[in-house]
Every structure is written in C-alpha cells, then in structure tokens.
C-alpha positions in Angstrom: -17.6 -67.9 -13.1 -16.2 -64.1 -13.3 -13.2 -63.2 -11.9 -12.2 -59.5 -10.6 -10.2 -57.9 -13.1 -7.4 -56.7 -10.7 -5.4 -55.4 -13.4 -8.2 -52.8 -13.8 -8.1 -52.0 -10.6 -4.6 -51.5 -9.7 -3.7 -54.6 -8.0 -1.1 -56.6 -8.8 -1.7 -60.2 -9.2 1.1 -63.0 -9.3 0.9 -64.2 -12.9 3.7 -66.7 -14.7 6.0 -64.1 -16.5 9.5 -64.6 -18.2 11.9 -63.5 -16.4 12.8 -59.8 -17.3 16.6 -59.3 -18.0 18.1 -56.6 -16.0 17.0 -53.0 -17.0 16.5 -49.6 -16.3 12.9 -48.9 -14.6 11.0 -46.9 -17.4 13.4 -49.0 -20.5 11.8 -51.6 -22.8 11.3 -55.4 -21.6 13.8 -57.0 -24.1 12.1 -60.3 -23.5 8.9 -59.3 -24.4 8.3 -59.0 -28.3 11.1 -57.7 -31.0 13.2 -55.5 -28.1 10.5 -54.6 -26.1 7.4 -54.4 -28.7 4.7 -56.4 -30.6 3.5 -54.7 -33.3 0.3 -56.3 -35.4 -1.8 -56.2 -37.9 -2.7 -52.4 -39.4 -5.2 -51.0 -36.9 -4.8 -49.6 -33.6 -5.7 -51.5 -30.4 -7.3 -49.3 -27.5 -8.4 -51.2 -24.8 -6.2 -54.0 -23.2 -6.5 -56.9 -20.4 -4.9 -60.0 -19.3 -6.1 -63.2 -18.0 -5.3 -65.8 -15.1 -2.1 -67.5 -17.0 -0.6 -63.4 -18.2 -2.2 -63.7 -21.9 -2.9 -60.3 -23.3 -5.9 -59.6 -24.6 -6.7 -56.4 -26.6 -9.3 -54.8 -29.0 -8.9 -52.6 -31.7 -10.4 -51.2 -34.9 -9.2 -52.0 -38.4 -8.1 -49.0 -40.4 -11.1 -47.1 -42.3 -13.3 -49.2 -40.8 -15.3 -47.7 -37.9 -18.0 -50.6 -37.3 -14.9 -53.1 -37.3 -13.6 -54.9 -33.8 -10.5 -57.0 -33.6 -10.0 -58.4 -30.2 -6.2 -60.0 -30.4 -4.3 -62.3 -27.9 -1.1 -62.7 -27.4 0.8 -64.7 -25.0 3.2 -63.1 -22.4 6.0 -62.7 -24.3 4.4 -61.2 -27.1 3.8 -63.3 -29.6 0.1 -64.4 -31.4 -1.8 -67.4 -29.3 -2.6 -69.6 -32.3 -5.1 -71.2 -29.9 -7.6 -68.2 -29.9 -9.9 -67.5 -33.0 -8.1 -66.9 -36.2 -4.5 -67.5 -35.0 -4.7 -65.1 -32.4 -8.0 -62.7 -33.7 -10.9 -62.8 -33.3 -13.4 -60.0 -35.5 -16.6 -58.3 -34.4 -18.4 -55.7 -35.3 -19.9 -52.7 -33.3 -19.8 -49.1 -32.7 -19.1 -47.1 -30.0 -16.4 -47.1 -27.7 -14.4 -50.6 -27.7 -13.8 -52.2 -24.3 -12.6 -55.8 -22.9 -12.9 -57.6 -19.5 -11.2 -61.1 -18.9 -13.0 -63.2 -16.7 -11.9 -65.5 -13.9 -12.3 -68.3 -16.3 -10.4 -67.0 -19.2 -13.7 -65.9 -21.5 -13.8 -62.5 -22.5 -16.3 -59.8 -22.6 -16.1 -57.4 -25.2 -18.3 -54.8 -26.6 -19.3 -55.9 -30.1 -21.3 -58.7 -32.0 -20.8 -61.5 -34.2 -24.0 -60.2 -35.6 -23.4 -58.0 -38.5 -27.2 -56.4 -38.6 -27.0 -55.4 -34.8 -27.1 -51.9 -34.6 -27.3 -51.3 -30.9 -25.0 -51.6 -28.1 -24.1 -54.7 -26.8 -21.7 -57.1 -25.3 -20.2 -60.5 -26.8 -18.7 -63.5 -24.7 -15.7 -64.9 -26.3 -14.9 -68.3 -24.7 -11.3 -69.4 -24.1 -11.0 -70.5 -27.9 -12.8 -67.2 -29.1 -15.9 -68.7 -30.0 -18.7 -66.7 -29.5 -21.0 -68.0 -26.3 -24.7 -68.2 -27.8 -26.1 -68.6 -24.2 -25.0 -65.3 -23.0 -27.7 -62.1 -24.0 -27.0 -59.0 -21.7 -30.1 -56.9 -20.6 -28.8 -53.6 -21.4 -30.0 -50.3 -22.3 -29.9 -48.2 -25.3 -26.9 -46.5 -24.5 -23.6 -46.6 -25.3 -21.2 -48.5 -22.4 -18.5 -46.2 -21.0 -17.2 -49.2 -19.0 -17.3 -53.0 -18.2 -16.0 -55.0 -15.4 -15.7 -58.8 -15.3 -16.1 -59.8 -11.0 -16.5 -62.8 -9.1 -20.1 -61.7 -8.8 -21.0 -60.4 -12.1 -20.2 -58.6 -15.5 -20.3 -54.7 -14.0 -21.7 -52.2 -16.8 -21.6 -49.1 -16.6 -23.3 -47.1 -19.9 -22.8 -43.4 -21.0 -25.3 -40.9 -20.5 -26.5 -37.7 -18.1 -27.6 -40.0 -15.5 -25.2 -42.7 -15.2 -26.5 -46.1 -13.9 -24.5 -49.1 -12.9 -25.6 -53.2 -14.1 -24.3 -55.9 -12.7 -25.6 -59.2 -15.2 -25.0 -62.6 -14.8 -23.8 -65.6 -16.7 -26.5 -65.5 -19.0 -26.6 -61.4 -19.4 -29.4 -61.3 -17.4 -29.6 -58.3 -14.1 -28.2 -59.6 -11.1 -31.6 -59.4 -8.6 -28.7 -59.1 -5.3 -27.5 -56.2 -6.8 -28.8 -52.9 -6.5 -32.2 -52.7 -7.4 -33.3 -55.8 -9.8 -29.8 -55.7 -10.9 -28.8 -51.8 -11.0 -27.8 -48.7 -9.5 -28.4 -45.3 -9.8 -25.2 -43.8 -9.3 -25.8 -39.7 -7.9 -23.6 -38.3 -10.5 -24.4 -36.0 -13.3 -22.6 -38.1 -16.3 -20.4 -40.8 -17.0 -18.9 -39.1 -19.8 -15.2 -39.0 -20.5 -13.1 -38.2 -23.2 -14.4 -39.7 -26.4 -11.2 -41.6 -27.1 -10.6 -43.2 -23.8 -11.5 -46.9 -23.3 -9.8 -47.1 -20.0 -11.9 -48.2 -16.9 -13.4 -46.1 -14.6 -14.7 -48.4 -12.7 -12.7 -50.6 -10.4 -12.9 -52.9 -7.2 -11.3 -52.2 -4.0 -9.2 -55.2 -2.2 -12.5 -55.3 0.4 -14.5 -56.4 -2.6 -16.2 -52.7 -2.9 -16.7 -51.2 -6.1 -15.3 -47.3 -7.0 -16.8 -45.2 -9.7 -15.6 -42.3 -11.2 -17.8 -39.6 -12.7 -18.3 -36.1 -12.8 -20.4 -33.0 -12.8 -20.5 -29.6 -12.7 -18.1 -29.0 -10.9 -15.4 -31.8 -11.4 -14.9 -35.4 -10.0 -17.0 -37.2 -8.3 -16.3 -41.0 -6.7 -19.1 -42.9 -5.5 -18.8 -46.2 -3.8 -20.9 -49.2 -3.1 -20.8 -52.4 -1.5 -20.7 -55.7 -3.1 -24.2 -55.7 -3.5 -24.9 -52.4 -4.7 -25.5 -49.8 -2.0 -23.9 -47.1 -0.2 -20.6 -47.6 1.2 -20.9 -46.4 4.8 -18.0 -44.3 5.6 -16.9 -43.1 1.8 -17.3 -39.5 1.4 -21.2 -38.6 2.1 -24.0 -41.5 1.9 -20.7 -43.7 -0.5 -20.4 -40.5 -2.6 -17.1 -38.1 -2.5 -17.6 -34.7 -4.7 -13.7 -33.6 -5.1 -13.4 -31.1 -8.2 -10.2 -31.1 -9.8 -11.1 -32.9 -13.3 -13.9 -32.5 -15.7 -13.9 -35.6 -17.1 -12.2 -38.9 -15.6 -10.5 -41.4 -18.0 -9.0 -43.9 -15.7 -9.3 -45.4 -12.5 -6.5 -47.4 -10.1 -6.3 -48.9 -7.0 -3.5 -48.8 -4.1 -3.2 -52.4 -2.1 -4.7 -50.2 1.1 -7.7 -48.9 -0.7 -6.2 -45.6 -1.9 -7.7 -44.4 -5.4 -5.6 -42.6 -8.1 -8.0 -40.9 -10.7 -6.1 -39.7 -14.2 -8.1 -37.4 -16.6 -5.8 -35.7 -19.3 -2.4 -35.1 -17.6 -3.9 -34.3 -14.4 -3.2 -37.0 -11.6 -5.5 -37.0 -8.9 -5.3 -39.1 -5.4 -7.9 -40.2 -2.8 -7.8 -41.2 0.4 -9.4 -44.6 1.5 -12.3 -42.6 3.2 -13.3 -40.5 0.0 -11.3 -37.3 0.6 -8.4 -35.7 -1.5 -5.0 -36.5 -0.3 -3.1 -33.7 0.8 0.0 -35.1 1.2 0.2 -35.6 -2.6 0.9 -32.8 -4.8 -0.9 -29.4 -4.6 -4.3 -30.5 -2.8 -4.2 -33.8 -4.1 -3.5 -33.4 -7.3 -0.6 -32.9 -10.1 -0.6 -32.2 -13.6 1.9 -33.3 -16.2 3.0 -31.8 -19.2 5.6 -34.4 -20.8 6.3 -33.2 -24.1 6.6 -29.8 -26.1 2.9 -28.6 -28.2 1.9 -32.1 -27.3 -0.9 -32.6 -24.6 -0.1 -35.4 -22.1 -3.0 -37.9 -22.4 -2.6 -40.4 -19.4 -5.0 -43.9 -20.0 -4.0 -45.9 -17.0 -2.3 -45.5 -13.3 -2.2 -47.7 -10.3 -0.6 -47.1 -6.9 2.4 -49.4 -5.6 3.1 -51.1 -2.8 5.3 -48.4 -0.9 2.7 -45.1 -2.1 4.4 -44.6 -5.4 2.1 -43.6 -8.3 3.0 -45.1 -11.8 0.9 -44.2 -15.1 1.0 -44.5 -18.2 -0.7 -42.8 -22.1 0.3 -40.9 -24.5 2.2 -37.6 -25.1 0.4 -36.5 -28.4 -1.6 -33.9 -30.3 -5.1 -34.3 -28.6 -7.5 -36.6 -30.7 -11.0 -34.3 -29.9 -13.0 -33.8 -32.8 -13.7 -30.3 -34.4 -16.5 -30.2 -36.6 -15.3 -27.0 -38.1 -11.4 -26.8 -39.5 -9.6 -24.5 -37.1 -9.7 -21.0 -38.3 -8.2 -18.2 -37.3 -10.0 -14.6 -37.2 -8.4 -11.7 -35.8 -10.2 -8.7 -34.8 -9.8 -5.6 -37.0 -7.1 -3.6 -36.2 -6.4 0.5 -35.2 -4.4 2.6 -37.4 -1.6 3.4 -35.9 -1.3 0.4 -33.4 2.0 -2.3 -33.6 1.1 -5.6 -33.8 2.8 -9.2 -33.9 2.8 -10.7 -37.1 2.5 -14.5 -38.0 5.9 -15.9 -35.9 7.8 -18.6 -37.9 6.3 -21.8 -36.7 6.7 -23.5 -40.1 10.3 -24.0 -39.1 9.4 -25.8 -36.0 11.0 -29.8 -35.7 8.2 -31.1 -33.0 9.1 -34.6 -31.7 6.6 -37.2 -33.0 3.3 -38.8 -30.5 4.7 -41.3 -28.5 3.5 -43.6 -25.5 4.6 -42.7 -21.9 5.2 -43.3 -18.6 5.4 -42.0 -15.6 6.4 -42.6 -11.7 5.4 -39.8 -8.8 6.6 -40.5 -5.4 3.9 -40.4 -2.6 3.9 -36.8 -2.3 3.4 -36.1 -5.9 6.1 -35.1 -7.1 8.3 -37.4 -10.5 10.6 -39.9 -9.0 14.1 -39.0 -10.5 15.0 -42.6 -9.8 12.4 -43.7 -12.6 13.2 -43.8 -16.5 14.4 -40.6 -17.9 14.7 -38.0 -14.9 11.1 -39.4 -14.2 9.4 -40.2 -17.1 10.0 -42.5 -20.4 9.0 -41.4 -23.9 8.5 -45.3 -25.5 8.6 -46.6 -29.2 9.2 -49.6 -30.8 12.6 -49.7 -32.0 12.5 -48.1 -35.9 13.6 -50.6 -38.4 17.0 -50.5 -40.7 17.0 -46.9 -42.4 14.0 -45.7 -41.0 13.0 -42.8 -38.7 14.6 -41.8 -35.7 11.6 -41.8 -33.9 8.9 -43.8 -35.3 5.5 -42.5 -34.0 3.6 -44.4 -31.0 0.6 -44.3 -28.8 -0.1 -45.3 -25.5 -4.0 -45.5 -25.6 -4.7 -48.5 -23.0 -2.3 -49.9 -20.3 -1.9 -52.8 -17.3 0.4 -52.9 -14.8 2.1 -56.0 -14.2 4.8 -57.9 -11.9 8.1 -56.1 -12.8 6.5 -54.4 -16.4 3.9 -52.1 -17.5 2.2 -53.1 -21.1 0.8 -50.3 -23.1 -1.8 -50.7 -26.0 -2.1 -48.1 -28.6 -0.4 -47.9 -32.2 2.7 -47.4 -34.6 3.5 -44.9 -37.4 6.8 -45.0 -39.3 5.3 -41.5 -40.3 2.5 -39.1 -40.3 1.4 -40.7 -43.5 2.2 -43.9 -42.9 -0.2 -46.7 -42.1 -0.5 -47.9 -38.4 0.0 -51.0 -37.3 -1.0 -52.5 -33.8 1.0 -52.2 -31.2 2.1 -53.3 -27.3 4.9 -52.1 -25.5 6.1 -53.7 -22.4 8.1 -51.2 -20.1 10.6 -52.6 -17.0 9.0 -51.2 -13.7 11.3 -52.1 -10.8 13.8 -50.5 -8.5 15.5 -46.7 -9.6 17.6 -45.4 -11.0 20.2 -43.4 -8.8 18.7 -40.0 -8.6 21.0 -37.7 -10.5 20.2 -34.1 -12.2 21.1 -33.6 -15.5 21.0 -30.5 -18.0 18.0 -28.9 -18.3 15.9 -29.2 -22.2 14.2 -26.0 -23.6 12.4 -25.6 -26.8 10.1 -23.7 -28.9 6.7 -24.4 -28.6 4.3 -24.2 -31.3 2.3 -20.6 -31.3 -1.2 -21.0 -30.9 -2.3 -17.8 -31.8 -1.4 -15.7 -35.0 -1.4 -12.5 -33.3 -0.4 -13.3 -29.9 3.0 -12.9 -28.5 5.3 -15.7 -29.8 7.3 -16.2 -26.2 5.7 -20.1 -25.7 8.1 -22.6 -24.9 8.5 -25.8 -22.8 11.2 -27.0 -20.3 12.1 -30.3 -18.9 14.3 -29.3 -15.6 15.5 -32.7 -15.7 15.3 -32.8 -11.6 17.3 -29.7 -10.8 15.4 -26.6 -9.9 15.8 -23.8 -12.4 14.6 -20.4 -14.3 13.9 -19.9 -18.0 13.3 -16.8 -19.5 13.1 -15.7 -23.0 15.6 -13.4 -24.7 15.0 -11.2 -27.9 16.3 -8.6 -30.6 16.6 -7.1 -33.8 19.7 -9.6 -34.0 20.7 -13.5 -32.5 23.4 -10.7 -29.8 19.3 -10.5 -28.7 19.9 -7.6 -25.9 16.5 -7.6 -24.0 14.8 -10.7 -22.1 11.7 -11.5 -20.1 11.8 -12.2 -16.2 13.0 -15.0 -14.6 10.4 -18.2 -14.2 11.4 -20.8 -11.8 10.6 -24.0 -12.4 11.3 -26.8 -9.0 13.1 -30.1 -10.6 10.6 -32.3 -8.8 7.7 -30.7 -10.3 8.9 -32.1 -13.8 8.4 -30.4 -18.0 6.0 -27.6 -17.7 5.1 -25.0 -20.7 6.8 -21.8 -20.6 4.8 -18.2 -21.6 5.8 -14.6 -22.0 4.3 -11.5 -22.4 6.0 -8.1 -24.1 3.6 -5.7 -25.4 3.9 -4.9 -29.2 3.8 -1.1 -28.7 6.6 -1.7 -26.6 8.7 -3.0 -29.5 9.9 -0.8 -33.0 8.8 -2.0 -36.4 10.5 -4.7 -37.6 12.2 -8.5 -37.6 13.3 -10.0 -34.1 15.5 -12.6 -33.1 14.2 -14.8 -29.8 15.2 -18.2 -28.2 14.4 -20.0 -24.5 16.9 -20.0 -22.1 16.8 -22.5 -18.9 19.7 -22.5 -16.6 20.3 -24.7 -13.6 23.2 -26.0 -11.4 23.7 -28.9 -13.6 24.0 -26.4 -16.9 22.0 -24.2 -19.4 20.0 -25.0 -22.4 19.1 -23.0 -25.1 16.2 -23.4 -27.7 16.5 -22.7 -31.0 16.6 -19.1 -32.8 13.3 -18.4 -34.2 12.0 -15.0 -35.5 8.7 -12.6 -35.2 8.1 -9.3 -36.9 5.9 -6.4 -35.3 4.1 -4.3 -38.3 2.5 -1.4 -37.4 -1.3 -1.0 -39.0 -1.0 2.0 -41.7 -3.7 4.8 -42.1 -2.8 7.8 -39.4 -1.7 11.2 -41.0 0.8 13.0 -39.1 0.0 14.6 -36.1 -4.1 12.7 -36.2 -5.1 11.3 -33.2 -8.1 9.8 -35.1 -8.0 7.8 -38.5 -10.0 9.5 -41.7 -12.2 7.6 -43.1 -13.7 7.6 -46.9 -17.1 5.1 -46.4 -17.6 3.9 -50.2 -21.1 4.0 -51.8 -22.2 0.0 -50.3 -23.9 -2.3 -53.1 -27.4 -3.5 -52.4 -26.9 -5.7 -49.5 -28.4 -9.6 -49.4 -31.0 -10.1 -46.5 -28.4 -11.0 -43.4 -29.2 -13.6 -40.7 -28.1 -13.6 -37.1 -26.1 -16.4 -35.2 -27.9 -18.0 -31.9 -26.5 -20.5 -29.4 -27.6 -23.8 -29.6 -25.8 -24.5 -26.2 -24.4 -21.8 -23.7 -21.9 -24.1 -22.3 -18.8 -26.7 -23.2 -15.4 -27.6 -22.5 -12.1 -26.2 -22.7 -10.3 -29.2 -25.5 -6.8 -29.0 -24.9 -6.3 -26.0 -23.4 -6.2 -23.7 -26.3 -10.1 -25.0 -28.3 -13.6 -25.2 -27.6 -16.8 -26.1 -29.6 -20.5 -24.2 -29.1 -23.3 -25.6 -31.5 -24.9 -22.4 -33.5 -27.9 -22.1 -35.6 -28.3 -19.2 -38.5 -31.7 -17.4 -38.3 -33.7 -14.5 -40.6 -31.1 -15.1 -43.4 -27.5 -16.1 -44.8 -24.8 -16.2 -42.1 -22.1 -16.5 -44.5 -19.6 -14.6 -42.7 -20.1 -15.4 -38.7 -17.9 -14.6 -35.9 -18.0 -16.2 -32.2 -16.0 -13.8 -29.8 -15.3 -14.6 -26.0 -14.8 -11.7 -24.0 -14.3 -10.5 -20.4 -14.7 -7.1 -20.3 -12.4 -6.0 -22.9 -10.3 -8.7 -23.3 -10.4 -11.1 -26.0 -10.2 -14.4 -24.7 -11.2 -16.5 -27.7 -12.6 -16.4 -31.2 -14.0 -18.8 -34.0 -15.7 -18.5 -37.6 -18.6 -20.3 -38.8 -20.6 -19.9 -42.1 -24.2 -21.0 -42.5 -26.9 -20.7 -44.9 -30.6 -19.3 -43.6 -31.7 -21.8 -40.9 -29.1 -24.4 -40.2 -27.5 -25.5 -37.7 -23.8 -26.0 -37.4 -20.7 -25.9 -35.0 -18.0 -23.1 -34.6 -14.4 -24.3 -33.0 -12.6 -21.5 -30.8 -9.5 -21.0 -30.3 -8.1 -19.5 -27.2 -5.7 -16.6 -26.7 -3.1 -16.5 -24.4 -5.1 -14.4 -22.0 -7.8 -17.1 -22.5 -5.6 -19.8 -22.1 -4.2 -17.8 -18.6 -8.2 -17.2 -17.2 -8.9 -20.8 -18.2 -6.1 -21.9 -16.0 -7.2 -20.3 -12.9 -11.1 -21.3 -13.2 -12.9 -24.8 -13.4 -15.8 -22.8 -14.7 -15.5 -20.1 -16.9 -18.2 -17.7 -17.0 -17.7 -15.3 -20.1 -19.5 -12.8 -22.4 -20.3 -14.0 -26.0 -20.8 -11.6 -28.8 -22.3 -13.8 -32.0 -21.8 -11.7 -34.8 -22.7 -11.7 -38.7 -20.9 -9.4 -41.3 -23.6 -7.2 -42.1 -25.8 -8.3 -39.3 -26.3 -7.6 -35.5 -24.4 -8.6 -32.8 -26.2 -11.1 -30.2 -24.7 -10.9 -26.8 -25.1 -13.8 -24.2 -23.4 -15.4 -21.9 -21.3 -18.8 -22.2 -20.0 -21.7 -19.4 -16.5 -23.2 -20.0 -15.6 -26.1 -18.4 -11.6 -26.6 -17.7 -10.8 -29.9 -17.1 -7.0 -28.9 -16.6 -7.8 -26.0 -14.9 -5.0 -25.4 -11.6 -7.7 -24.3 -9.2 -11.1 -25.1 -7.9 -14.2 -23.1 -9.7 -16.5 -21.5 -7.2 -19.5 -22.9 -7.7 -21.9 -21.0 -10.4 -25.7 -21.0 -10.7 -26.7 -21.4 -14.3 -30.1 -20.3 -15.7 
C-alpha cells in the first residue's frame, strides 16, 4: 500500500502535467499559479511532496504558532484541491521538525497529530480526503524524526539523535519484522543531525530498490546503504557504509537514474559514485560550494541528478536561520597607545538584495552550466503586485523536481516586516540557454567585523574568467589597490577578501570600491568609506605608555566562566555558540576569546549571575573566518575571562561544515 517517494529520491516519474509554455530553463512556469507562483495562507510551508496524479502536498506552520501543522494540497497547476480537508488544508498539531511522505496510494504521512494533548513525536496518516486514518499507530521512539520515507515496503523512519537508527513500520505503524532487526537498523554513524531548519530528506531509495542514508560524524559525511530488507549493501563503501568528509551536516539527499548520489549541506554540493566513493570528475574532489548572493549564505534544500550527469538544486539564498541564544555582540580587545586601527566602516549605507529562493544547474564536472537561468543560476520570487517592491522577499526551504519544472516550497514577504504568506514556485527546467558571458557584478559585502579590514566583497563572473581587486584613498581618484584575485567563470559568485594593514595607512577618512574586470567588461561596486584612528596616550619620543592606576573601589566577589562543552560548529561562516556556566561569584562582564597563538580568531560576551548557566555567540574575524576555511576541525585555544577575575585557558573543537579542505583527523580527550 506505500509507494516509493521518487521525487525524494531524485528520480523522475512521468506524472500528468500541463503543458509548460516555452521558457527559459531557470524562468517561472507561467502555467503554474499567478505567473509562476501560489502563494497561500500566512505561514510558511517547509517540507513538500507530490503524489501519483502530480498533486502537491506541503506542510507548514501557521505564523506565531510553533505547535501548529498545516499540510496544504494543491493540484498541479497551483490552485487549492477542494477535495482535501478544509478546501485544500488540513491542520495538525506537533512539534519538532515538519515532514511529509505521499504514499503509492495517495494517503499521506506527516509528522503531527490530530490529538491536541500529544506531546511526543509522532506520525499522522492523512487519507486521500485528509481524514485522519484511526487504524494507523506508529511504534516509534522518543525522539524527534529527522526523516520519513513512504516505500512499497514500508513507512522508513529515521529519528534524530547521537546514534541514529532506521524504522521501517507497516500499514498499521507497527515495525516491519523483514526489516532489519524486528523492524530496525542501527545505522554506524555518529548522528542524524542536520541543520535545525531543514525538512528535506536524507534518506532516499536507489532505482535497485536500496535505501541511502546520509549522516555524519566527526569528521564529515558519511553514506550508509542497505538492502531492501535492512542490511549491508555488499559492495557500497565498507560493510554498506562510505565515510567521505566534506560536510558537517547533510540536509538533502538525491538520486541519479544510474545510482549516483548528490549530497547538499549548506551551499556545498557533494557527489558519490554508485560504489560509495567521492567522484572525482566533479568539482574539486567531489565536491563544489556555491555562494549565490552577496552577505547572504546559500542554503540549498534539494538536488537530484539528471539524465545526462547534470546536477540541478535548488534553496534559498538568505541570512542563515541558526539560532543564537545570546544577541550578537561585538567586543574588541583593548587597544595599544600608539597603534592605527580601523574604525566602524559604513555598512549602514549598504542596499543588500532581499532572501530569495534559488536554483542552480552544474554540469557533470561541477562546474555552473552557463546554458541554465541567469549565467547559471536563477534568483526566484513571485511576481510583486501593483506598486509594490521590486523584489518581494522569498524562500526556497523544500523542493521536487519534476518533468520539465522544479517546485520550490518556502515563503513570501512584501518586506522585512511584512507578514508571510505561503508560497510555491514552479521553475522551467529544460534545454539551455546559449552559453554566452556577460559583464561581470561586484558589490560591497556587509563587514563582519568592527575592527577588521573593510575590503569584503562579492563577485558574480557571470561565466567569463576574471580578477577583482579592491582600490582605496583619501579620495573617490582612490590611488592604491590590493592584488589581483582571479576568479574562473565556470566556478560561479564567490566572496571577495582583502587585507592592508592599518599601520600601513595615515590617519584619517578613505574612499574604497570593488573592481572585477573581464573580457566581456568591468564592474564596479559602490564607493563606500572607512577611517583608521590611531589609539591616543604615547608622549613624544616613549616607546612605552604611562600609566596613572586610580585608587580601585572595594571590588564585589568575582566568578570565573567554565565550558559547558569544548566543542561546536562554525554557523555560517562567521558564528559559533559554546554553552558556559558562572562559578565562585557574579560573571557580569565575561569574555570568550579564540586564539591561535597570537592571533585572534574569534570573540563573544556573555553575562551571568553566580552559578548559572548560559550561552556565549562568537563571532569570527577574518583571520578566523580564513583558518576555518582551510580546516574541517578546528583545534583552538580558549581564554574564558571575567572583568576582575581570572583567565581559564582550555582548549575548544570547531566543526566547519563549509570548510574547502579535509580536517586531519583529531583525537579528543
């Protein structure tokens, strides 16, 4: 009675679709909505199928309401099926991440209850009407599901926790005694955690009938395989299981028609061979990261591999979701007398584009197909109403791929503070575009650092190889400029850094822009300014600062910070989050430092009364941002300090998920 979710997987199943007028590969389906886009009910929708007959079905969350569940479908072109629930919605309630599976018969699994006391996770049957199936009561867990897979054999389950185990149930819920052991496997991974906002699959059948999981540990992905009835694939990686590095944390899953795998996590685009190894004929080892749109972090949700080795994927170019438990705060360290530093640059006057959905075609070897959307890629949003924004804002947090169209779930802002309303976009997949080079984009990028150098930028090359470099001066004439970078068309947008030491520079107000030249032209960012100050407090001819210590008032009994936890992840590229606890007294003025030798790589504030616990967010400099490029793990001094109080010294893990090379492998205590 279950049907493989092939859409999950990558494969492309004939359904019954209107006919797609011609367009541009990467362009909105005019046939499909209002130009292109449905947009719903306020709430966003983050987790998307289809059945048999190409009805959508997604489910979302209400606004302000984080125990509410919508699950919504639509038919294929877009518009509310009146024959499903409550004109096209049916509403749950549950916590937790929200996922759907359609099976073969049209009934749909989706995490949630119709029982509004049920605090636990669990798993509801909608039948074809979006009635809620009494006879179905899934033996599960107390965790929460990370994943669910609708098959001809059986619901697949697959919860979240440091030892990751896969279910397969039956019709009724109960474990499937073929599979596995009494219904389950244990799968030799470290976690089935991903990013806490991704609803995508990560599991995902292979055209043989075999199931792929993605997971990961310490150091990076890891793919295990099984048969149809729960063991060991023979001839997949070692014993079914394939230990390949390259991401932290998986968020989606694909499969090719000849059992390739394509594994997205962030922007980073990994692809597996059939036989469990990393392909080297795509990308840089197997892999390529994007980085599709200026201070925004490309956050891909879905990819599948077509028929002639193209990759094609799909999310969201936007300010990353992660939560901070702390606000970000900024603490520099004190400065020298005597010593020029940057001061604040002027990012107020920065125009950033708005989140958007996107997507995304590589060829075989890895590199964007110019042929594809816009030199590549394809920023999507619904089309903005009468008088309103240029660019509404848009998300891309689920996706299918479809005969001839990509549909993407996520949802729609006429403006930051607008409401958002539920949305799916279908994009035109099809044959290219001639491939043509056009003028190369460059822009400011947002600094991420008060006191670090302001040269950050970001260029699109627009398929023609070029350089960028930054030019600065006392005036917009500018007169000095930073080295060439070259950037290969093929390679697609990447961020843009600079380094000119302050000392290097007089006191005073400077004038810089981004410069990007190519064959097909040059582009030019806008004129944005800086100041270096120089710290006051040398006489003339001192090499050493004098100092006048006042009489100190009686001091209040100081604590000392500890480490909860010696280890976490890079968010972002620029943040990451240690859990602290305040001992032996007040904590009200607490600093977290990251250093390697004497380099500053990050810092963070925290305040805490005697004896709690609390978190402290850091935020990376550009030197931290440069070591956490080059390292999967990051193994790094921490100095916990306490105005007033000692300095605890220990050492910290850091986990890069978008990290360019593989970590050697570390031994933790």
């Amino acid at each position: 009675m279950f049907r493989s979710t092939l859409a999950a997987c990558g494969i492309l199943v004939l359904l019954t679709l209107p006919t797609a007028a011609t367009a541009a590969p990467g362009s909105l389906d005019p046939l499909f909505g209002t130009g292109g886009a449905s947009v719903g009910a306020p709430g966003t929708l983050v987790a998307l199928d289809h059945d048999g007959t190409g009805r959508l079905v997604a489910a979302g969350r209400p606004p302000a309401d984080d125990w509410g569940v919508e699950v919504v479908r639509r038919t294929s072109d877009g518009e509310l099926d009146p024959a499903f629930g409550d004109a096209g919605t049916v509403s749950l309630r549950g916590s937790g991440r929200l996922l759907v599976s359609v099976a073969p018969d049209d009934s749909v699994f989706v995490t949630g209850s119709a029982d509004t006391t049920s605090a636990s996770p669990t798993i509801t049957r909608l039948g074809v009407d979006g009635t809620p199936d009494p006879t179905f009561s899934p033996d599960l867990e107390d965790w929460p599901l990370r994943s669910i897979l609708a098959t001809a054999d059986g619901l697949l389950v697959l919860p979240v926790g440091d030892h990751a185990k896969l279910l397969r149930l039956t019709s009724t819920g109960a474990r499937d005694p073929a599979f596995g052991d009494g219904g389950s496997v244990v799968l030799p991974i470290a976690r089935s955690w991903a990013s806490p906002f991704s609803s995508s699959s990560v599991v995902a059948l292979r055209p043989d009938g075999s199931i792929v999981v993605a997971g990961s540990d310490d150091q990076g992905l890891v793919l295990v395989a099984l048969t149809p009835a729960g063991q060991p694939l023979p001839g997949f990686g070692t014993d079914g299981v394939a230990r390949l590095g390259r991401l932290a944390n998986p968020d989606a899953l694909g499969i090719g028609p000849d059992g390739d795998i394509v594994v997205v996590g962030g922007g980073t685009v990994v692809r597996v061979t059939s036989d469990g190894e990393l392909d080297p004929s795509f990308g840089p080892a197997g892999a390529r990261t994007l980085d599709l749109g200026v201070s925004r972090d490309t956050l891909l949700s879905a990819a599948t591999v077509e028929a002639d080795g193209s990759v094609l994927v799909a999310g969201s170019v936007a300010v990353n979701p992660l939560p901070m438990a702390d606000p970000p705060m900024v603490v520099m360290e004190p400065r020298i007398p005597g010593r020029r530093y940057y001061d604040r640059p002027s990012w107020d006057e920065v125009q950033l584009p708005p989140d958007s959905a996107v997507t995304a075609r590589l060829t075989p070897s890895g590199t964007l197909d110019c042929s594809y959307g816009t030199y590549g890629y394809q920023r999507v949003a619904p089309t903005p109403p009468p008088g309103g924004p240029l660019a509404p804002i848009s998300t891309g947090d689920a996706a299918l791929f479809e005969p001839g169209r990509t549909v993407i779930a996520g949802r729609t802002q006429a403006s930051d503070h607008a409401p958002s309303q539920q949305l799916l976009l279908a994009v035109q997949r099809g044959a290219g575009n001639p491939v043509t080079s056009g003028t190369p984009v460059a822009a400011n990028a947002l600094p991420t650092w008060w006191n670090s150098p302001p040269f950050e930028g970001w260029v699109d090359p627009r398929c023609g190889d070029v350089t960028a470099h930054f030019e600065y001066g006392p005036t917009t004439a500018y007169g000095a400029r930073t080295p060439d970078q070259a950037i290969r068309g093929a390679d697609g947008p990447r961020a843009v850094e600079a380094y000119v030491p302050p000392g290097d520079l007089a006191v005073g107000e400077y004038h810089y822009r981004l410069v990007a030249e190519g064959a097909a032209g040059t582009a030019v960012s806008a004129d944005r300014t800086f100041t270096i100050v120089e710290e006051p407090g040398l006489e003339q001819g001192r090499t050493t600062p004098t100092v006048t210590a006042p009489v100190p008032p009686p001091k209040p009994v100081v604590g000392s910070l500890g480490l909860v936890s010696a280890r976490a992840t890079l968010r972002g590229g620029r943040t990451a989050r240690f859990a602290v606890r305040c001992r032996g007294g007040a904590c009200k003025r607490g600093t977290v430092t990251l250093r390697t030798g004497r380099t500053t790589l990050a810092t963070g504030a925290v305040s805490l009364a005697s004896g709690k616990k609390g978190y402290v967010t850091v935020r990376f400099t550009a030197a931290g941002r440069k070591a956490a490029a080059r390292r999967r793990v990051l193994r790094t001094t921490a100095l916990l300090a306490v105005t007033g109080g000692k300095t605890v010294r220990t050492t910290v893990t850091i986990t890069s998920p978008k990290a360019k090379t593989k970590a050697k492998s570390s031994t933790h205590r």
